[in-house]
C-alpha positions in Angstrom: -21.6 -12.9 33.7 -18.5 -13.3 32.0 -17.9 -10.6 29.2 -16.1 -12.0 26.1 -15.1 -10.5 23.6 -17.3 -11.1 20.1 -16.4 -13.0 17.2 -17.3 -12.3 13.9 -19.7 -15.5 13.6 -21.3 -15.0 16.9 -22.2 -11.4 15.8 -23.4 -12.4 12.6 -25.8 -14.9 14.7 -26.9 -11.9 17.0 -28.0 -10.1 13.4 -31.5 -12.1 14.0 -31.6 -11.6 17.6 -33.4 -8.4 18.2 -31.6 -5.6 19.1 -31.5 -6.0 22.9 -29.8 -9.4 22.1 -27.5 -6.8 20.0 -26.4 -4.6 22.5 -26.0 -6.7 25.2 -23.4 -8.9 22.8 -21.5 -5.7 21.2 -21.4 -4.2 24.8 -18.4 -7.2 25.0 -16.7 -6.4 22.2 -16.3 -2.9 23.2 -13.8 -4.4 25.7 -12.2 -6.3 23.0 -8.7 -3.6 22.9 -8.6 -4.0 26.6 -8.5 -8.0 26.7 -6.0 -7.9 24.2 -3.8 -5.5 26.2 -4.3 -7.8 29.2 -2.6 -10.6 27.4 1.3 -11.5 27.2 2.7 -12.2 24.5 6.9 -13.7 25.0 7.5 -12.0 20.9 6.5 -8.2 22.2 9.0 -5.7 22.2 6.8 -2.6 22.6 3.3 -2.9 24.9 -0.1 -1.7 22.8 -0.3 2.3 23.9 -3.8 2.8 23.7 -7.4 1.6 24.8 -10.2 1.8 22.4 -10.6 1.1 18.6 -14.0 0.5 19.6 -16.8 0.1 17.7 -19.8 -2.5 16.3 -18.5 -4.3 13.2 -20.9 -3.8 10.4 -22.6 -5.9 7.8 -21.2 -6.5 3.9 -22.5 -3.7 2.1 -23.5 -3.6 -1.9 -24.6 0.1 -1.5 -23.2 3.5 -3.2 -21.5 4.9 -0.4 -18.5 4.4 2.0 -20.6 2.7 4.6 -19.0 3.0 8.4 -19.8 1.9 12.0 -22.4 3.7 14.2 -20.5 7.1 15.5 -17.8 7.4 13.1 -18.1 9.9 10.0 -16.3 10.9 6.6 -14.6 14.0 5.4 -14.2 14.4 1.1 -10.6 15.7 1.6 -9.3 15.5 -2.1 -11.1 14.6 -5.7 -9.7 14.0 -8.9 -9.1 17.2 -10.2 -9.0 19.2 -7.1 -7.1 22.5 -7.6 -4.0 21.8 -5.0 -2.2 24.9 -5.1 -1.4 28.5 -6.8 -0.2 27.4 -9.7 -3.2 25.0 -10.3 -1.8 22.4 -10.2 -4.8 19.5 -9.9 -5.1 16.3 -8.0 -4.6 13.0 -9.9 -6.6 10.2 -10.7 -7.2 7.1 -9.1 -5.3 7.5 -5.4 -4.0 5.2 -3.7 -1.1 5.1 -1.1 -1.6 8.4 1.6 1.3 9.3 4.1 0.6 11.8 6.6 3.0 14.6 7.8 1.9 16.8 10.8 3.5 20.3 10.7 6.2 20.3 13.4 3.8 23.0 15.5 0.5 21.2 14.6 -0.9 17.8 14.5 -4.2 19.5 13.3 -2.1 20.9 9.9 -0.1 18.8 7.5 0.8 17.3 4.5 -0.1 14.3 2.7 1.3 12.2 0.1 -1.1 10.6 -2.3 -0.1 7.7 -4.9 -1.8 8.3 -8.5 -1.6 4.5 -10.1 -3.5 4.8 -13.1 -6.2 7.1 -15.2 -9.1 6.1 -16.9 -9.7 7.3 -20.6 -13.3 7.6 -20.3 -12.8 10.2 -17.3 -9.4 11.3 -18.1 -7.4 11.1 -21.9 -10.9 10.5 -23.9 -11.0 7.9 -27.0 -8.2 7.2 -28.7 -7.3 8.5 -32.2 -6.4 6.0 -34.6 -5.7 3.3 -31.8 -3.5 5.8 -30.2 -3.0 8.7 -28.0 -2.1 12.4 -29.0 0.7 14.3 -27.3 -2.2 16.0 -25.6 -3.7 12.6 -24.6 -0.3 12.0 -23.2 0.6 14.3 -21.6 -2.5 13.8 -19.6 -2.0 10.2 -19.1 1.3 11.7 -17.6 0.0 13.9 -15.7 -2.4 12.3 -13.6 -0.1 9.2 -12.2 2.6 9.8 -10.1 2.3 11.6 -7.0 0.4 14.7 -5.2 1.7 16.4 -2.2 -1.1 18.2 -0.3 -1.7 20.4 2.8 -4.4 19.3 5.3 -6.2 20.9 7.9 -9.2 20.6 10.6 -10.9 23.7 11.0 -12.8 24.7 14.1 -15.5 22.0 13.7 -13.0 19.2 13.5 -13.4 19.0 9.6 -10.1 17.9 6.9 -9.8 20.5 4.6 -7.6 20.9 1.6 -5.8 23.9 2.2 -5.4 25.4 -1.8 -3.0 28.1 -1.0 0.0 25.9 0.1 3.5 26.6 -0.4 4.3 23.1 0.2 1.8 21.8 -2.4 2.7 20.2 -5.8 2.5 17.4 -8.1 5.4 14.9 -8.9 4.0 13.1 -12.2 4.9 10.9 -15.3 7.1 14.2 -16.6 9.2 15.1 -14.1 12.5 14.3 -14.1 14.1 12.0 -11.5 17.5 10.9 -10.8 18.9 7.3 -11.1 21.1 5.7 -8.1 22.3 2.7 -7.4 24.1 -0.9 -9.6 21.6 0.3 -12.8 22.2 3.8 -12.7 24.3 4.7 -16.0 24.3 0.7 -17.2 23.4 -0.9 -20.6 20.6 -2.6 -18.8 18.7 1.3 -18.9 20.5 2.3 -21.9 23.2 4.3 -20.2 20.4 6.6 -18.3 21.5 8.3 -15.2 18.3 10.4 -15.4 14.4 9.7 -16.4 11.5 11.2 -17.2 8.8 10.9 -14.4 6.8 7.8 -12.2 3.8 6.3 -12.9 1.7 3.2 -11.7 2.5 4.8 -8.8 0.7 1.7 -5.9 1.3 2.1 -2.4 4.5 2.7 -0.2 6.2 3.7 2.8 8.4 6.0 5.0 11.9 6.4 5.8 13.6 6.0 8.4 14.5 9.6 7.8 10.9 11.0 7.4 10.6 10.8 3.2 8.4 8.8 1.3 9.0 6.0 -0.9 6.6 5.4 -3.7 6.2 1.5 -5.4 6.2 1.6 -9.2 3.6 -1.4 -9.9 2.1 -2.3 -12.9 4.1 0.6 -15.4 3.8 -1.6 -18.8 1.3 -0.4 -20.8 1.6 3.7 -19.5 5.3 3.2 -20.8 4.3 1.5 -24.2 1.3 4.0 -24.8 4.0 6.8 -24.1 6.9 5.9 -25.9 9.2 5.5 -22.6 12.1 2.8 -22.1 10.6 0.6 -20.0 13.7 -0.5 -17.8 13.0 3.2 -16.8 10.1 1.9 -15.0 8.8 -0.4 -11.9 11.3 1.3 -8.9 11.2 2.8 -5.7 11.3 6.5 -5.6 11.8 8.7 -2.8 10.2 12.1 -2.6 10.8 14.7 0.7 7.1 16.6 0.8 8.8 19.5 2.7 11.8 19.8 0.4 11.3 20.2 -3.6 14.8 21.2 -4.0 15.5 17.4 -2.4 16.1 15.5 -6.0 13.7 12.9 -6.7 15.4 9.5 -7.2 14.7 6.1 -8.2 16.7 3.2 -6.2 17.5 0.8 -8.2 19.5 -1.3 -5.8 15.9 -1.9 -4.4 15.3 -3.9 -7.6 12.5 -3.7 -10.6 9.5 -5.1 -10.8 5.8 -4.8 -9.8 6.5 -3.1 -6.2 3.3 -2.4 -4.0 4.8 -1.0 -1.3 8.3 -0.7 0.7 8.8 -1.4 4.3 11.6 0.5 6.1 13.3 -0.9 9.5 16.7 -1.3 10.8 18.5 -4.2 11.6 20.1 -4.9 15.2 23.4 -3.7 14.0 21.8 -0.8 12.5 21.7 -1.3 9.0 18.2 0.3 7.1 16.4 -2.8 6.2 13.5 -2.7 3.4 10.4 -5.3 2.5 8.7 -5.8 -0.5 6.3 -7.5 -2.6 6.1 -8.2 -6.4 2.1 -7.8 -7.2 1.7 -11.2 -10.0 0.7 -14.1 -9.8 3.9 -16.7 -9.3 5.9 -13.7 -7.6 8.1 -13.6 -5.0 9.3 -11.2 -1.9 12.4 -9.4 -1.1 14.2 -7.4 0.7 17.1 -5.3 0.8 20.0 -4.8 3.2 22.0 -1.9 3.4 25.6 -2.0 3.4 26.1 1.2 5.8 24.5 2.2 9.0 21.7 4.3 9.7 22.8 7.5 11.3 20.1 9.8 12.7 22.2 12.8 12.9 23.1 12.7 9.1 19.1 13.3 8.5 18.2 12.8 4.4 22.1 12.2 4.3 21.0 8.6 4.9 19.1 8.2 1.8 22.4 7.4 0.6 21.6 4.0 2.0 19.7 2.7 -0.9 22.4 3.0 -3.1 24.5 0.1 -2.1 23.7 -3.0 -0.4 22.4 -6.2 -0.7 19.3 -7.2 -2.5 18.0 -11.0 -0.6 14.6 -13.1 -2.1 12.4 -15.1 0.2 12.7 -19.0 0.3 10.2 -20.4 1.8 11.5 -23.8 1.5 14.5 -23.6 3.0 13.3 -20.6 5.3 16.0 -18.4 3.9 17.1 -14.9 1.8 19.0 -15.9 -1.2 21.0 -13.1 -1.8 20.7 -11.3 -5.2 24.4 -11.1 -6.8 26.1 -11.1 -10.2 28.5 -13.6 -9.1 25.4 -16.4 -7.6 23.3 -15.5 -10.7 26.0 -16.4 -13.0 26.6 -19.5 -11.7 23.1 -20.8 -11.7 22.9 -19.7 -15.0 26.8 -21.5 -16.3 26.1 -23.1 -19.4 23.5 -21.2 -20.7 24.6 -18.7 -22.7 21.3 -17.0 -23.3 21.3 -15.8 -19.4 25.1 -15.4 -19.3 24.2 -12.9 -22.1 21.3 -11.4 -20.2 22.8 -11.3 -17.2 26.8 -9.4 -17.0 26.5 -6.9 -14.1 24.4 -6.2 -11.3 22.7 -4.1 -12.9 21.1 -6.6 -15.1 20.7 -8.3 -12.0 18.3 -5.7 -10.4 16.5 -4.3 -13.8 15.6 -8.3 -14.4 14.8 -9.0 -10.9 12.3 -11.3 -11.2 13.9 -13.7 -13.6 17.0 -13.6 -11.2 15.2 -14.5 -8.0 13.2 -17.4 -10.1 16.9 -19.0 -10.9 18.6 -18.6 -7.7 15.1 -20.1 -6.0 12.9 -17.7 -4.6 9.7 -19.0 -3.8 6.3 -17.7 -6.5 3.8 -16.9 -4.2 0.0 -15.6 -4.8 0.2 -11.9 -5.5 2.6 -10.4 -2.4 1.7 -7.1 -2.2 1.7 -4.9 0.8 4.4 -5.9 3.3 4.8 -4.7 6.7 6.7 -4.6 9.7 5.2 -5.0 13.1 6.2 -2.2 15.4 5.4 -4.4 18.1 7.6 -7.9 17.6 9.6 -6.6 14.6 7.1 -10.1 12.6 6.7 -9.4 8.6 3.4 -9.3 7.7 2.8 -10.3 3.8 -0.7 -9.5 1.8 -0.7 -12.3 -0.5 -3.6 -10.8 -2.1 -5.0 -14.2 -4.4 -4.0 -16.3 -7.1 -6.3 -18.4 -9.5 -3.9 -20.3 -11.4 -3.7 -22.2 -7.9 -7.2 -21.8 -6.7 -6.6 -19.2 -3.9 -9.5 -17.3 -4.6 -9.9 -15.2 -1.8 -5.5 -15.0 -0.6 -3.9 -15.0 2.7 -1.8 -13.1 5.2 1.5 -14.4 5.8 3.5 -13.7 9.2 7.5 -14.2 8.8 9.3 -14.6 11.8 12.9 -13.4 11.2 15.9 -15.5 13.4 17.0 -13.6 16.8 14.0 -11.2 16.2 16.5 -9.6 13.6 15.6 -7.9 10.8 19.2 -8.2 9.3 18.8 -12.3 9.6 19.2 -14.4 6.3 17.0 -17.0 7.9 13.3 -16.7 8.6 10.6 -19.0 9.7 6.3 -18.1 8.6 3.0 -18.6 9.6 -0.3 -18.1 7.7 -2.0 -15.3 10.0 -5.4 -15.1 8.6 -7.3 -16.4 5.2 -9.6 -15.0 3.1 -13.1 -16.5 2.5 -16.4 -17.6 4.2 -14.7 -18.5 7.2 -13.3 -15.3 8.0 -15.3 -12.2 6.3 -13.0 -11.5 3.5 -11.2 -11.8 0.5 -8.0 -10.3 -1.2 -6.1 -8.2 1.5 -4.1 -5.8 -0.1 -2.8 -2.6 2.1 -2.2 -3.2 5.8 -1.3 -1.2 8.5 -1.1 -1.2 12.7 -2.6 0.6 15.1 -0.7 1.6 18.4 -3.0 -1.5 20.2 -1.3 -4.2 18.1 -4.1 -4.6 15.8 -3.5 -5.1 11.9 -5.8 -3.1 9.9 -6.3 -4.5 6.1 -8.3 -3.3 3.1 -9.4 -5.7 0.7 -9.1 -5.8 -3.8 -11.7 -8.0 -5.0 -11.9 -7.0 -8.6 -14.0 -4.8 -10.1 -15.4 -7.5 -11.8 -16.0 -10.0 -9.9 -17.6 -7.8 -7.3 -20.7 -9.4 -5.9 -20.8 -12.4 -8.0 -19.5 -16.3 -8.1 -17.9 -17.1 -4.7 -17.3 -13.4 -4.0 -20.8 -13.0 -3.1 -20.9 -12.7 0.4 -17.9 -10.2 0.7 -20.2 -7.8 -1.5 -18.5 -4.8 -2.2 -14.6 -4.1 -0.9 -13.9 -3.6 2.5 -11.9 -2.5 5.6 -11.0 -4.8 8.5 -9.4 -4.5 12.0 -7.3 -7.6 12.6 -5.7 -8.3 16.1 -2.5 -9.4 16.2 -2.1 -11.0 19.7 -4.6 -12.3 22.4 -7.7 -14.3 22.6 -9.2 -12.5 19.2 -6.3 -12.6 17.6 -6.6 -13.7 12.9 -10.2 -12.6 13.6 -10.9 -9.9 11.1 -14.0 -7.4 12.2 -15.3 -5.0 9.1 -14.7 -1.8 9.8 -15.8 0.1 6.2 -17.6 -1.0 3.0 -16.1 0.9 -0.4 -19.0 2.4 -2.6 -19.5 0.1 -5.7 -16.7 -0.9 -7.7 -14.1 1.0 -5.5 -11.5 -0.1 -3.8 -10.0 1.3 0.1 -6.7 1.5 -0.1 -3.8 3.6 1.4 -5.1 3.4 5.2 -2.7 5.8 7.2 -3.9 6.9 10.7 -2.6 10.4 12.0 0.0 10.1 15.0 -2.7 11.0 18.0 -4.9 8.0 15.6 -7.7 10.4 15.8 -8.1 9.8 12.1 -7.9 7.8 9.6 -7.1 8.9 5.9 -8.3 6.1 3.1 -8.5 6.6 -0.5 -11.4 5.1 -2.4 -9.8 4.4 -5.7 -11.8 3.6 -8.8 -15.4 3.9 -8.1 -17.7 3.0 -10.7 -14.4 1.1 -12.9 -17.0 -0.5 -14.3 -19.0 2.3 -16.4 -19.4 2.7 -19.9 -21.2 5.2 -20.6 -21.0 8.5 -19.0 -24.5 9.9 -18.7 -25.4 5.8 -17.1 -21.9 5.5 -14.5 -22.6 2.4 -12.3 -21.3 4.7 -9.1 -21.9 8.6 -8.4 -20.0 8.7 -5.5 -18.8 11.2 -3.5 -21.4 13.3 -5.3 -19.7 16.4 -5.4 -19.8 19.4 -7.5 -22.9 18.2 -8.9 -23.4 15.9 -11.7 -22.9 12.4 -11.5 -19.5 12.0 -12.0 -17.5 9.5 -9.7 -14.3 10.7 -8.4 -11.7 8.8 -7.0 -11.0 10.7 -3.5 -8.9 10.8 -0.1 -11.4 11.1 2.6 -10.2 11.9 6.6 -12.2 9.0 8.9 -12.9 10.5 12.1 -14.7 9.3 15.2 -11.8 7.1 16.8 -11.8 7.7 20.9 -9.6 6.8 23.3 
């Protein structure tokens, strides 16, 4: 008998089988990584690495827990106010982005960046006084966004620990200073400011080329109106090096402003650093940016001088083309209006009003882009178009560019529509993504809080995780992997280099609760009480 892979549906219809009718039908997908390695594909550049990824998709979950397949188990690695370090410092609230760093001498040891996007005051600042926050309240509202740098570890059972006596260990928050670079450093566009005080709204991200992080700046408005910051000072990319604090933190702003989710570092075939991203609104569009040097891998964090200068290009998906960002194009669009030839007199008006520049030089709105990412594989762009109301995408899309030549460096493009959310395929609202070495997409899912389990978002009950392939017979079918506990969110998926782990933050669980002593959540259940904690937990149970 013929042993075929199994589709979501024809799993679903096994449910009522029994569960010899189970295991004989799971028994084929446990080949599924296999038959997709047998396949050719004309678009790879790099074969899938690994066998395995196995395991028996599981049912839509409404319970209280992080809910996993059959032989894979959790580890609580860090909790909202965690003590990280000696100086106790604590971890943030609601985490989101994680980037893992193995120790050069162990993959079992390392450290991990963790995105803080936003508090909440029942849990965090408290009530506010007079319709406003104290400096106190502030300062904590500060505090907690932003970034924390942690050290990990397995012990001798195979457990993630925090490691609290780290040297490495520290916070980067909405008060520390950070360096400007780039068109709008020093400009009237930021009020002449080469330097700011601190990141917040901090949403997902990505690594360099030369082994830093870049953190997305996303939905900063009201942090910087509640706090009394310029808000031009806000929605950038920042790099961070965990291992170095004497590295000065830096915003690019020749990377542009405005609602990043993530940032997606390549090179093009002439070497230049390449990055993608996504604006997370409604009616937004995606960009990229183009360095103007070349990436040298002897000049090490030298080459974070990259994202100073360059070219910033939007996505038209029209014309199948990067309009390129410039003074000189936007001011001709905009002759003979003098309202935009007042907004707009240098670049760096250009990149601190981003959005309104790419709308007039024709880049295309699109439903929510938020996490973009490059496919180590063919070098394909894979988009999270997360939903979008106004246009009756309820449940959003995943959107596959395919740059001309295979070059990331191309100004023309061509896409596809890799998967949809809904009925049809298991989920709604992708959000983070991320690959495994066996070409398969992995892809959490941001269903609001509230709409959670209601109206047409019923059937996905709560959020979820799904494994995606990218290329053979299986290939758009999403399998569920995790279900979030109630009212969280999975996001920040980042597998360790021998993939014998996952890390995953569950962000926000029980967003919904009003009342302290009645929180609709109590997970992880720590440190007794029934407080929910936003947390990073370590997956583990992946064999290969």
């Amino acid at each position: 008998m013929e042993n075929k892979p199994l589709n979501r549906r024809t799993f679903l219809t096994y449910l009522g089988t029994g569960a010899t009718a189970l295991a004989a039908a799971t028994s084929g997908l446990g080949v599924l990584s296999e038959t997709v390695n047998a396949q050719s594909n004309s678009l790879m550049r790099m074969k899938p690495r690994k066998t395995g990824f196995k395991f028996q998709p599981i049912e839509p979950s409404s319970k209280d827990e992080l809910v996993l397949p059959r032989g894979y188990t959790y580890d609580v690695v860090a909790s909202y106010g965690d003590i990280i370090n000696p100086s106790k410092d604590t971890f943030g609230y609601n985490n989101d982005y994680t980037l893992f760093f193995p120790m050069k001498e162990d993959e079992d040891r390392g450290l991990l960046w963790v995105n803080h996007e936003y508090t909440n005051p029942l849990y965090v600042e408290g009530e506010k006084v007079n319709d406003k926050y104290t400096p106190a309240q502030i300062e904590k509202h500060l505090y907690n966004q932003g970034g924390s740098i942690i050290e990990v570890y397995q012990d001798k059972d195979g457990r993630w620990k925090l490691d609290r006596t780290s040297k490495f260990a520290r916070r980067v928050t909405g008060l520390t200073p950070f360096a400007l670079t780039g068109p709008a450093k020093g400009s009237t566009a930021v009020k002449g400011a080469t330097e700011v005080q601190g990141t917040f709204a901090n949403c997902s991200g990505g690594r360099t080329l030369w082994n830093t992080v870049l953190s997305c700046e996303e939905n900063f408005e009201s942090t910087s109106e509640e706090a009394g910051l310029e808000p031009a000072h806000y929605g950038w990319v920042i790099e961070v090096d965990p291992f170095d604090p004497a590295f000065k933190v830096r915003k690019h702003t020749a990377l542009g402003r405005f609602n990043h989710e993530n940032a997606s570092m390549g090179i093009a075939k002439d070497g230049r650093a390449v990055v993608y991203m996504g604006d997370d609104k409604k009616d937004a569009c995606v960009y990229k940016f183009i360095s103007k040097g070349k990436y040298n891998k002897a000049a090490g964090k030298k080459n974070s001088a990259l994202l100073e200068e360059g070219t910033l290009y939007v996505a038209d998906l029209k014309k199948g083309k990067w309009t390129a960002l410039t003074i000189e194009a936007v001011r001709e669009a905009a002759s003979g209006k003098a309202d935009l030839l007042e907004k707009f007199k240098t670049q760096g008006d250009v990149v601190v009003n981003c959005h309104d520049a790419a709308i007039l030089l024709g880049g295309t709105p699109t439903d929510r882009p938020e996490d973009v990412e490059i496919s180590p594989f063919d070098q394909t762009i894979f988009v999270a178009h997360t939903n979008n109301d106004k246009h009756g995408n309820m449940h959003g899309h995943i959107t596959r560019f395919f740059e001309k030549d295979g070059d990331l460096g191309s100004e023309e493009f061509d896409f596809e529509i890799f998967a949809a959310g809904g009925r049809q395929s298991g989920f709604s609202a992708p959000d983070n993504l991320t690959f495994d070495s066996n070409a398969n997409l992995w892809t959490v899912t941001d269903i609001s809080s509230d709409k959670l389990n209601t109206a047409v978002w019923k059937s996905f009950k709560n959020n979820g995780m799904f494994m995606i392939p990218t290329i053979g017979p299986d290939k758009g079918i999403a399998y569920q992997f995790a279900s979030a506990p109630v009212q969280a969110e999975l996001t920040g998926p980042c597998f360790t280099p021998d993939e014998k782990t996952l890390f995953l933050s569950v962000q926000h669980p029980g967003e919904e609760t009003t009342d302290k002593a009645n929180p609709t959540s109590t997970w992880p259940q720590i440190r007794g009480g029934n407080m929910p904690r936003p947390s990073v937990v370590a997956i583990r149970g992946f064999k290969f």
